[in-house]
C-alpha positions as CSV (number, residue, x, y, z in Angstrom):
1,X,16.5,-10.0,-1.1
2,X,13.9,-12.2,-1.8
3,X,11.2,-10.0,-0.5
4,X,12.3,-7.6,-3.9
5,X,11.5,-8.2,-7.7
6,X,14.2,-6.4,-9.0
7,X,12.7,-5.2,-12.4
8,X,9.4,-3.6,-10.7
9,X,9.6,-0.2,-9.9
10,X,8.0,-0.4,-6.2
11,X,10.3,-3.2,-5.4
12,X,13.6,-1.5,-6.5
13,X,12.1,1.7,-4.8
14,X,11.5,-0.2,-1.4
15,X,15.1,-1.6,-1.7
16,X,16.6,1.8,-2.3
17,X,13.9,2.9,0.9
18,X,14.9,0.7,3.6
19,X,11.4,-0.8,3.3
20,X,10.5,-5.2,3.8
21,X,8.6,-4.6,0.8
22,X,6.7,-3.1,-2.3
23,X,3.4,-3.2,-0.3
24,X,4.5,0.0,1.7
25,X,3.7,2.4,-1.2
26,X,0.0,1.0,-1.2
27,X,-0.3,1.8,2.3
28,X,1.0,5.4,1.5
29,X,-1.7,6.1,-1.4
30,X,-4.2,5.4,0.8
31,X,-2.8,7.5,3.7
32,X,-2.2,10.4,1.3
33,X,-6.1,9.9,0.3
34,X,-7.9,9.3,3.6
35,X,-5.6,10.7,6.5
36,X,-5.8,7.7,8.5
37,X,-3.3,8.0,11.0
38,X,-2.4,10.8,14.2
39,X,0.0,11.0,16.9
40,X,-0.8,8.4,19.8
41,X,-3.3,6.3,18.2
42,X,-3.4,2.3,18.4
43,X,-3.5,0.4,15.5
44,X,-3.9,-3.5,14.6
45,X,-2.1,-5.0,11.9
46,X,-3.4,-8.3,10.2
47,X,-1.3,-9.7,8.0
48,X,1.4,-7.4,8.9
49,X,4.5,-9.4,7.6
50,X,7.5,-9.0,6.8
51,X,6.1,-5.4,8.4
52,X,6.5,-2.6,5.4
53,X,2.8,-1.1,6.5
54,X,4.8,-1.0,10.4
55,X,7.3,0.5,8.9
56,X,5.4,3.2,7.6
57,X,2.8,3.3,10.6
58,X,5.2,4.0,13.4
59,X,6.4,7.5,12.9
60,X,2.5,8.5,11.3
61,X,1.6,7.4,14.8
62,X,4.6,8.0,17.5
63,X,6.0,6.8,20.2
64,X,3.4,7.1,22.1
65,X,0.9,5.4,19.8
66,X,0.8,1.5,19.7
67,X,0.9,-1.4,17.4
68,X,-0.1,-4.6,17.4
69,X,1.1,-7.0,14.5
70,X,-0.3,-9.9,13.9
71,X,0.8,-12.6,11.0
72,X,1.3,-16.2,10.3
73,X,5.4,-15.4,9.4
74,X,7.5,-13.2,11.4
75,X,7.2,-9.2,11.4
76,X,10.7,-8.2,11.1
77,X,10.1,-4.6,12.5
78,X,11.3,-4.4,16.2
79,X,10.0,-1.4,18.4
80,X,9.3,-0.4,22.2
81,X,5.9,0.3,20.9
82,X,5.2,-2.5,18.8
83,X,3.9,-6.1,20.1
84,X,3.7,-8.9,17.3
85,X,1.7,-12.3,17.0
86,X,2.5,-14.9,15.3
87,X,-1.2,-16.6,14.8
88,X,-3.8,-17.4,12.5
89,X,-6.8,-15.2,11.8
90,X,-9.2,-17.5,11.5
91,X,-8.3,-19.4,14.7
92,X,-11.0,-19.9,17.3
93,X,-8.9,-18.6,19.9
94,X,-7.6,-15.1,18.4
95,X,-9.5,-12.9,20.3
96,X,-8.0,-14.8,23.8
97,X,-4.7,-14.4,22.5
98,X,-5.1,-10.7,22.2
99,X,-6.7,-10.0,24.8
100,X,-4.1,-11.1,26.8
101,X,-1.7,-8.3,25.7
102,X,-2.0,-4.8,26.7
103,X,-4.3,-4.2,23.7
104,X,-8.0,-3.7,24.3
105,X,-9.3,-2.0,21.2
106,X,-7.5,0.5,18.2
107,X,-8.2,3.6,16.4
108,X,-7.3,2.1,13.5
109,X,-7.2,-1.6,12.0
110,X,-5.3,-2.6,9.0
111,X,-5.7,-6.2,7.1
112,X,-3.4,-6.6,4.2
113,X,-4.7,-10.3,4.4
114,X,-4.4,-12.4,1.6
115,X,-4.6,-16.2,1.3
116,X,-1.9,-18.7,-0.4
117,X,-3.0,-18.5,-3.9
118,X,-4.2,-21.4,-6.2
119,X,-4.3,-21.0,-9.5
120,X,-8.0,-21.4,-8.8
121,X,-9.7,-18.0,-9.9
122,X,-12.8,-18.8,-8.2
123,X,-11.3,-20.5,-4.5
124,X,-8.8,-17.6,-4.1
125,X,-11.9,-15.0,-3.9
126,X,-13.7,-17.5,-1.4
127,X,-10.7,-17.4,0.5
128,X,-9.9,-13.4,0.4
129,X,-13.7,-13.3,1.6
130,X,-13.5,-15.3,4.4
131,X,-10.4,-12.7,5.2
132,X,-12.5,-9.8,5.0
133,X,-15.4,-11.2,6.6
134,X,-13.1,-12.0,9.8
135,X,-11.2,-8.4,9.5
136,X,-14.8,-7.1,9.9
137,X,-15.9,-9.3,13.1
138,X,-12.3,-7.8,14.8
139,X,-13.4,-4.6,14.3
140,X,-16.9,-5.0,15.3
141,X,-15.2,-6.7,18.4
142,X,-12.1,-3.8,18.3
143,X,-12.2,-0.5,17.1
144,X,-13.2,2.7,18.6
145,X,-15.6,4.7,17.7
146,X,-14.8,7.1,15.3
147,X,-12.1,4.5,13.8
148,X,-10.8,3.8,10.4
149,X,-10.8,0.6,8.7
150,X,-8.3,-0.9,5.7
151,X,-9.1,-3.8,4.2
152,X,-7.9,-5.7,1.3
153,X,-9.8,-8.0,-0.8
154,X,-10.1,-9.9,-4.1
155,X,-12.8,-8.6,-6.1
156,X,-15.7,-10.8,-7.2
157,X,-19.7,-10.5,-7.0
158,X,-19.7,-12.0,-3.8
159,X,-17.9,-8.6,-1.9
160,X,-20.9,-6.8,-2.4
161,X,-23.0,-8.5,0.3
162,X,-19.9,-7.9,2.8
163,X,-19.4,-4.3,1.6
164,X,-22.7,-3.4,2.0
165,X,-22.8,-4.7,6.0
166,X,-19.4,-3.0,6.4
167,X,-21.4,0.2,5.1
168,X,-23.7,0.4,7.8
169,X,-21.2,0.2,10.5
170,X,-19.1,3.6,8.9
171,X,-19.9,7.4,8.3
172,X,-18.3,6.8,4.7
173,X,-16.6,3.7,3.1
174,X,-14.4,4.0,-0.2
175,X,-13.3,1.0,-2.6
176,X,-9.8,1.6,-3.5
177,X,-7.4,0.2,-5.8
178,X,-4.0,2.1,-5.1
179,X,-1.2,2.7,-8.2
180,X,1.3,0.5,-6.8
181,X,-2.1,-2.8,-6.9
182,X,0.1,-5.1,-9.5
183,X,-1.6,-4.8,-12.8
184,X,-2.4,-8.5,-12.9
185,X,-4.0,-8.7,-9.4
186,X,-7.4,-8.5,-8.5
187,X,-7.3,-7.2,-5.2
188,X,-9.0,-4.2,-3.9
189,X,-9.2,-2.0,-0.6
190,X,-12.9,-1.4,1.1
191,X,-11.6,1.6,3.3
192,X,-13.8,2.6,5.8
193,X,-13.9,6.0,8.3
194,X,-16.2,7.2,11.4
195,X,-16.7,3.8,12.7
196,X,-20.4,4.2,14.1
197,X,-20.7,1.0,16.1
């Protein structure tokens, strides 16, 4: 229950869904924008917990597509299909630890990354960038060619410089900021497609 704010709309919507959380119906604006997902494709999750976004991935991709979930907490989803990680990003040895599953690179990767807020304005945006900027180096290391790319982020001036690297690596890249975004929040989505590198 805790997961569920009881007097937002997206919350009591989830809760009435069967979905961990609110954050599903962001996922789904983008989906219904940019057509991200197909039957069979493999997908890496950061920041996947409690697992709403799996929740909503698995079916878009099938059973014989694959997920790989990685989060500080505990992804809650459970599926034949679907490995989890509990690690840190920004830890050294990340890229070891997944290349020892059955994952080798995705068609799609997905960070809903966001760092423990302060009530510091200025460190939270250091800290969402430094989120980003390692979403980025997984999918230079990762994705296919041809892949998508979903990425949240706080906005500030300091995005700019990281959007406009993640521009050259895509045939198109789109800054989103879906319905269900809380109003107060300043987080954003750089959404990327036709990943070149």
């Amino acid at each position: 229950m805790s997961n569920y704010n009881l007097h937002d709309y997206y919350a009591r919507r989830a809760k009435q869904e069967d979905f961990l959380s609110r954050a599903v119906y962001k996922l789904q604006e983008i989906e219904q924008r940019f057509r991200l997902f197909k039957t069979g494709q493999t997908v890496l999750e950061l920041g996947a917990a409690p697992g709403s976004w799996t929740q909503y991935v698995l079916p878009k991709i099938g059973t014989k597509g694959d997920i790989l979930s990685l989060d500080l907490q505990k992804n809650e989803v459970k599926a034949d299909n679907l490995v989890t990680l509990i690690a840190d990003i920004l830890a050294g040895d990340l890229e070891q630890l997944i290349d020892k599953t059955r994952f080798k690179s995705c068609d799609v990767l997905l960070s809903d990354l966001a760092p423990k807020t302060t009530g510091i304005k200025l460190q939270n945006q250091i800290d969402s960038l430094e989120l980003a900027h390692r979403s980025y180096e997984l999918a230079q290391r990762y994705l296919r060619t041809n892949g998508n790319f979903v990425c949240k982020i706080f906005q500030s001036q300091e995005m700019e410089e990281l959007t406009a690297k993640i521009k050259t690596s895509f045939d198109q890249i789109y800054l989103f900021r879906p319905k269900a975004t809380r109003k107060n929040s300043t987080e954003i989505y750089i959404i990327g497609q036709g990943w070149m590198n």
